[in-house]
C-alpha positions as a Markdown table, in Angstrom:
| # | Residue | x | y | z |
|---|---|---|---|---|
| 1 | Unk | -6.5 | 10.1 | -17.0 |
| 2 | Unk | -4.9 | 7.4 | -15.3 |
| 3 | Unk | -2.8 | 4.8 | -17.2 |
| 4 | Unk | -4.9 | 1.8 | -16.6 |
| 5 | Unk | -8.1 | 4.0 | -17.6 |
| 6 | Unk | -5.6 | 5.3 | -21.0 |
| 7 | Unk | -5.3 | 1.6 | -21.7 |
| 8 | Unk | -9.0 | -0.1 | -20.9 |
| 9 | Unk | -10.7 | 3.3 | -23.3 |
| 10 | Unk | -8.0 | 2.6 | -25.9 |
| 11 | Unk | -8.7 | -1.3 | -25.9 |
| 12 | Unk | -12.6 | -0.5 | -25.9 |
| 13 | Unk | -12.0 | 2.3 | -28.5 |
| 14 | Unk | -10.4 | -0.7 | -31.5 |
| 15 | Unk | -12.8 | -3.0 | -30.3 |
| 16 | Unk | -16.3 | -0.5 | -30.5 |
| 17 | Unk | -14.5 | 1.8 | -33.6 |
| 18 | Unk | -15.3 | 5.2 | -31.3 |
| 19 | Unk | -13.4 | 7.2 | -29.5 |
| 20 | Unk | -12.8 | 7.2 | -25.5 |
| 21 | Unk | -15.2 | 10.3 | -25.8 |
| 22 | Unk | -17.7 | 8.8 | -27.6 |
| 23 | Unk | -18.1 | 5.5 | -25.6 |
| 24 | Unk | -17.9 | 7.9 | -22.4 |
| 25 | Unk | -20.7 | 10.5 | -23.2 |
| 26 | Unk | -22.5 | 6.8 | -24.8 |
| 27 | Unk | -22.2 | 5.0 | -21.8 |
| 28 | Unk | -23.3 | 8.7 | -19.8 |
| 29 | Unk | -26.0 | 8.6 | -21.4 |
| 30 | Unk | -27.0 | 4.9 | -21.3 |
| 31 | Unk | -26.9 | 4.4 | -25.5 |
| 32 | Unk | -25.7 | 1.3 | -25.5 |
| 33 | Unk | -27.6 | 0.8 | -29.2 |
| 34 | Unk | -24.3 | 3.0 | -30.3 |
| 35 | Unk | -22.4 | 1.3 | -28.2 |
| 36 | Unk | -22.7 | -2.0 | -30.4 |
| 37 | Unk | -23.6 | -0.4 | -33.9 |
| 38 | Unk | -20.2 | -1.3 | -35.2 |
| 39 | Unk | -19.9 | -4.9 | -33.3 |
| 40 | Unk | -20.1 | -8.1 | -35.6 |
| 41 | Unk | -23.2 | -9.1 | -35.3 |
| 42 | Unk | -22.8 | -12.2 | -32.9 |
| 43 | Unk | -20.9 | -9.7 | -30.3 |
| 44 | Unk | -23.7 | -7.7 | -30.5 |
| 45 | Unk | -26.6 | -10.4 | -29.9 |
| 46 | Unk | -24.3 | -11.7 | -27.3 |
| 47 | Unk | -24.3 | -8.3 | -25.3 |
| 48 | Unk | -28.1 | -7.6 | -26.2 |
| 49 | Unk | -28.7 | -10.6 | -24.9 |
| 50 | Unk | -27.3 | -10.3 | -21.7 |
| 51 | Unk | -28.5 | -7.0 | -21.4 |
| 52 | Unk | -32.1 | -8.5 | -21.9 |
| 53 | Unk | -31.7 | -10.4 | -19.2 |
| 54 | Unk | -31.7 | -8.8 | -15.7 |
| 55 | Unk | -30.0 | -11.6 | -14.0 |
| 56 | Unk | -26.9 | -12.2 | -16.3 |
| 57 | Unk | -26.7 | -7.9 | -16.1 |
| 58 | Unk | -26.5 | -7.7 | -12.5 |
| 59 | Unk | -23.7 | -10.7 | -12.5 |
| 60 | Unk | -21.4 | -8.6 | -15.0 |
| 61 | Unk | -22.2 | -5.8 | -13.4 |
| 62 | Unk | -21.2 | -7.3 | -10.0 |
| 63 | Unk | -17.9 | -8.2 | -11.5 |
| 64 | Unk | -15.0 | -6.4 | -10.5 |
| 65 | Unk | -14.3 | -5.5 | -13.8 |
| 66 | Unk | -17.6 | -3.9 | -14.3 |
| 67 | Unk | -17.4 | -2.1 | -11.2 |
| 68 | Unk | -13.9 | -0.8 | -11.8 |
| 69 | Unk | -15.0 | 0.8 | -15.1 |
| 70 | Unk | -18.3 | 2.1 | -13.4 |
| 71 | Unk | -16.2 | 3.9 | -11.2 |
| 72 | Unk | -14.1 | 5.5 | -14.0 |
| 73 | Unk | -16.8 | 6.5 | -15.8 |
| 74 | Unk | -18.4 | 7.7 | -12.9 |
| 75 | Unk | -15.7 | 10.0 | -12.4 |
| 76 | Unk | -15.4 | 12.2 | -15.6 |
């Protein structure tokens, strides 16, 4: 794995409370409910909520950022 990729799993690993494996085959798999099962609550409104909402979804996931990680994930 790439350092940047080492770094962005490890940073969403503290931040989720998974591991790089389990946000990968989560994110595979389109589970975001276990995705956000161990966010505060308001993180995790705040990302349902976007979610809910097509328009705010497609403007994250038009983001470089967003599209950047799609790629990675893509790839494993």
């Amino acid at each position: 794995m790439a350092e940047n990729e080492k770094e962005l799993f490890e940073c969403l690993s503290n931040e989720l409370k998974l591991s790089p494996g389990q946000i990968k085959a989560s994110a595979a798999k389109g589970d975001l409910s276990r995705l956000t099962q161990n966010m505060d609550g308001d993180k995790a409104k705040r990302v349902e909520s976007i979610l809910s909402d097509p328009e705010k979804a497609r403007e994250i996931l038009n983001s470089p950022q967003a599209q950047a990680l799609l790629k990675i994930l893509n790839q494993q």
